[in-house]
C-alpha positions in Angstrom: 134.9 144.2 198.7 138.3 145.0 199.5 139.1 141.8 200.6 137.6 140.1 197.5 140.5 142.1 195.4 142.9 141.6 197.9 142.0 137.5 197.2 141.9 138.1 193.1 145.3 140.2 193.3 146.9 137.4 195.4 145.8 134.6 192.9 146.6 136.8 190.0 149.9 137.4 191.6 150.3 133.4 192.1 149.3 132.5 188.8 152.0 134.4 187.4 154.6 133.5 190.0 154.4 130.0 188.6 154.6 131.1 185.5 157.7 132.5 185.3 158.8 129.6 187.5 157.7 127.4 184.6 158.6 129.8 182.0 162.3 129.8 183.7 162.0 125.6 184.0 161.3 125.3 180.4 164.1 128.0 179.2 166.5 125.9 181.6 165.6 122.7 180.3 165.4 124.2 176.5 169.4 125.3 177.0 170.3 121.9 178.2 168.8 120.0 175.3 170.5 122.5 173.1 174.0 121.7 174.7 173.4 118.0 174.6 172.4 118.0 170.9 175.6 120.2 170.3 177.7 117.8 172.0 175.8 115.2 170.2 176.9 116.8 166.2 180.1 117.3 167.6 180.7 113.5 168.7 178.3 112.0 164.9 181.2 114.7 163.2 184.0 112.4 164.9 182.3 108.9 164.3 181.8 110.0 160.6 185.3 110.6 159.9 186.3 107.5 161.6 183.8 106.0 159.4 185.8 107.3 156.4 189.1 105.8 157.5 187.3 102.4 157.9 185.7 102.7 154.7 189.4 103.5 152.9 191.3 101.6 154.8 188.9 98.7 153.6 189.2 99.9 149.8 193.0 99.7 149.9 193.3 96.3 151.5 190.8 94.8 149.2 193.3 96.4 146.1 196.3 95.0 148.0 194.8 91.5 147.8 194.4 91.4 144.3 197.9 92.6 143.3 198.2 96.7 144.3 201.0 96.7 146.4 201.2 100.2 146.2 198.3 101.0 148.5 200.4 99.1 151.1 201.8 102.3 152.8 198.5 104.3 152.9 196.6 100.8 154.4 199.8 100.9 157.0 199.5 104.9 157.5 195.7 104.3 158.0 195.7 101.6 160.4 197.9 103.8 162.4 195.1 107.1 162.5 192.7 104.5 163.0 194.2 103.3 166.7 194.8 106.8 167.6 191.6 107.9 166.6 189.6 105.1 168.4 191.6 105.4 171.4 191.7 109.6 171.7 187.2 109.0 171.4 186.8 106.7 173.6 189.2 108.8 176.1 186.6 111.7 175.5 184.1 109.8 176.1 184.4 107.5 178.8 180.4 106.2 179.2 181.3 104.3 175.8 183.6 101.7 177.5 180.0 100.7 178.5 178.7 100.7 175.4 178.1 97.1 173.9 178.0 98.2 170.2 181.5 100.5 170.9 183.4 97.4 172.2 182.6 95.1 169.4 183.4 97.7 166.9 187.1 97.9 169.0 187.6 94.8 169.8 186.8 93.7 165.8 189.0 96.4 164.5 191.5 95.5 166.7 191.1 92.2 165.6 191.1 93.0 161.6 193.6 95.4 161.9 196.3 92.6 162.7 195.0 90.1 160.7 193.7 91.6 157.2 196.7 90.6 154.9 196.4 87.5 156.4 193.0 86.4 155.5 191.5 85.8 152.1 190.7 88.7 150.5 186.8 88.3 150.2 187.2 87.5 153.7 188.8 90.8 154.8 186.0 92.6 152.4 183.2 90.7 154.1 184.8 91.6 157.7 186.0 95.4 156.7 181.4 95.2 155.4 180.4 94.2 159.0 182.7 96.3 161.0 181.5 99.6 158.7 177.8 98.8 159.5 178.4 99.0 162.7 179.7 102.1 162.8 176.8 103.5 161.2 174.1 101.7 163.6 176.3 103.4 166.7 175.9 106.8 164.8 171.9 106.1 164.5 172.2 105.5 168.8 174.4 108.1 169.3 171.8 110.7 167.8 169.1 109.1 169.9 171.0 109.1 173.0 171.7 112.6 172.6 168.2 113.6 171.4 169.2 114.6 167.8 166.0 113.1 166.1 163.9 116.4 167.5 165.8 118.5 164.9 164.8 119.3 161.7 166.9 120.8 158.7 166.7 123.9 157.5 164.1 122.9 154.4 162.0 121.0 157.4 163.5 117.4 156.7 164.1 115.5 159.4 168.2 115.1 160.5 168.0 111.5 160.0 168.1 111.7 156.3 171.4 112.6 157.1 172.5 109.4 158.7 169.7 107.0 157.6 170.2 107.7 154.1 172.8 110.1 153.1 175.5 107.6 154.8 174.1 104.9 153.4 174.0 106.0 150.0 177.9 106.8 151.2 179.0 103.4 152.0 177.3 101.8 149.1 179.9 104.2 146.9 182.7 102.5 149.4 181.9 99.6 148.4 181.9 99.9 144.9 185.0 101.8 145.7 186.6 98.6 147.4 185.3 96.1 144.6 186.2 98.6 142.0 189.8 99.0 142.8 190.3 95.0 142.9 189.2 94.3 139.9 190.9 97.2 138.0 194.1 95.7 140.5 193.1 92.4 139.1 192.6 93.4 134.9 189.5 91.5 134.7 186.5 91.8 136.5 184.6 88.5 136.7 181.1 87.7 136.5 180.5 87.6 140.3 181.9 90.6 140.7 179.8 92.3 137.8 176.9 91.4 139.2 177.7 93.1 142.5 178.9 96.6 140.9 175.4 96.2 138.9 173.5 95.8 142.3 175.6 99.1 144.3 175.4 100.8 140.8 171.5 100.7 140.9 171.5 101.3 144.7 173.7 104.2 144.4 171.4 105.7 141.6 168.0 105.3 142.8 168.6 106.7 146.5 170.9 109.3 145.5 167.8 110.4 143.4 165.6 110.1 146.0 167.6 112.0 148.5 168.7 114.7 146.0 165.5 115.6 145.5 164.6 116.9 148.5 168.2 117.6 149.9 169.8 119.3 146.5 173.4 118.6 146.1 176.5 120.9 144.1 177.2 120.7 141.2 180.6 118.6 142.4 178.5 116.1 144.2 176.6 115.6 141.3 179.4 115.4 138.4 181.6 113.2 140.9 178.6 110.9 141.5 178.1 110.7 137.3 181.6 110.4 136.8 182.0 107.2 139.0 178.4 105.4 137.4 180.0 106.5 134.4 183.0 104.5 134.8 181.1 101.4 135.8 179.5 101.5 132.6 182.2 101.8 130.5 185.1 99.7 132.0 184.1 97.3 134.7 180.8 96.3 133.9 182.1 95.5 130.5 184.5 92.7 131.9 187.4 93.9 130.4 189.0 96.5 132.2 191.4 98.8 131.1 192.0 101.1 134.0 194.5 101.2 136.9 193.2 100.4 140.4 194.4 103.9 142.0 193.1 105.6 138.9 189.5 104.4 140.2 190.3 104.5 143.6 190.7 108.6 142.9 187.7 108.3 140.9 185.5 106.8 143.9 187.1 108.6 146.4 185.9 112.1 144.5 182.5 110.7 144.7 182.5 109.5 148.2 184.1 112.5 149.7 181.5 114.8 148.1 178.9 112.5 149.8 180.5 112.9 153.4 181.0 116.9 152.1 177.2 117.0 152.1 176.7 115.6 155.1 179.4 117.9 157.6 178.1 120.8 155.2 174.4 120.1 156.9 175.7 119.0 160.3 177.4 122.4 160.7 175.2 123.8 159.6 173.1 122.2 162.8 175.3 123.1 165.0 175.4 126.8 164.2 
């Protein structure tokens, strides 16, 4: 009899031995997903802001083209962050030198960077287009690679909307932005370009919508976005335009950065 409990006290004593070894595994591996997925916020924080540059940067060019030389400095000033800020990430992150979509996105920049005032300027738009998307398909790998699509917001959405939509909706205010500010550069906006506003004007609307209503914005995100659809209305998609090309580059600028706004304000709010 005694050794019958000796042999259940024994297994009990096993069972929970490994146990706690799991239990410890699991705690272990818990804390190192949690550091990765911090590192991984901190590093989609950076990539977003150098997303931003490349988005203004390719707003002001397009305006140089068609006649604002006084975005010239700013493009210059921009180019400038833009090196430095390419070149202090991929410092801090050294795996990325083997990272196929990182080096196009260098090498083009570096590329486009030397050569935009010399090219057409639907050229430079079209390249400035490509370049962008890129940017945001490295964000959507970077938040795999670092495990970022387990998390869920605090309303139970899944992250992604952040980067999948949110940043979408985001760049297709950028490129309004960047047609926007040519044609108010210009005095006219053509037919062509009419029917592109129309398209990123509907776009913008109908996802912004859908996002909004499950990730509510502020009151400033929303006025900013109304103000800007606003403006498309009653100047450019009119034809005749009667509004200076940094006036509405102010104008869309309010409306974009609200749109990255949202998205840091629910990345930080990840990372805490």
């Amino acid at each position: 009899m005694h050794a019958w409990l000796w042999a259940g006290a024994a297994f009990v004593g096993v069972v929970l031995s490994l146990a706690l070894v799991s239990w410890l595994v699991h705690l272990q591996t818990a804390r190192r997903l949690r550091r990765t997925q911090q590192q991984g916020l901190m590093w989609l924080g950076r990539l977003r802001e150098i997303l931003a540059q490349m988005q203004r940067h390719r707003g002001v060019s397009y305006a140089w083209h068609h006649g604002s030389k006084s975005m010239a400095q700013e493009r210059e000033q921009l180019q400038r962050q833009l090196d430095q800020r390419l070149t202090a990430l991929a410092a801090e992150l050294p795996w990325l030198a083997s990272n196929e979509r990182w080096l196009g996105i260098t090498d083009h920049w570096q590329r486009l960077g030397s050569s935009s005032l010399q090219l057409h300027a639907e050229d430079c738009l079209a390249q400035h287009n490509n370049l962008i998307q890129n940017v945001l398909y490295l964000i959507e790998d970077l938040a795999l690679q670092f495990r970022l699509s387990r998390l869920r917001l605090a309303n139970g959405l899944h992250v992604r909307i952040l980067w999948r939509e949110l940043l979408a909706v985001a760049e297709c205010v950028g490129q309004v932005r960047a047609l926007g500010s040519g044609a108010c550069a210009d005095g006219y906006c053509d037919s062509v370009t009419r029917i592109r506003l129309n398209y990123l004007r509907e776009q913008v609307e109908h996802a912004s919508q859908a996002i909004w209503q499950q990730l509510p914005p502020s009151r400033e995100q929303k006025n900013a976005l109304q103000a800007l659809l606003g403006c498309l209305d009653r100047v450019l998609l009119r034809g005749q335009v009667d509004l200076g090309a940094t006036e509405f580059f102010q104008l869309a600028s309010h409306s974009l950065d609200a749109l990255h706004a949202q998205y840091d304000d629910a990345m930080l709010a990840l990372q805490r």
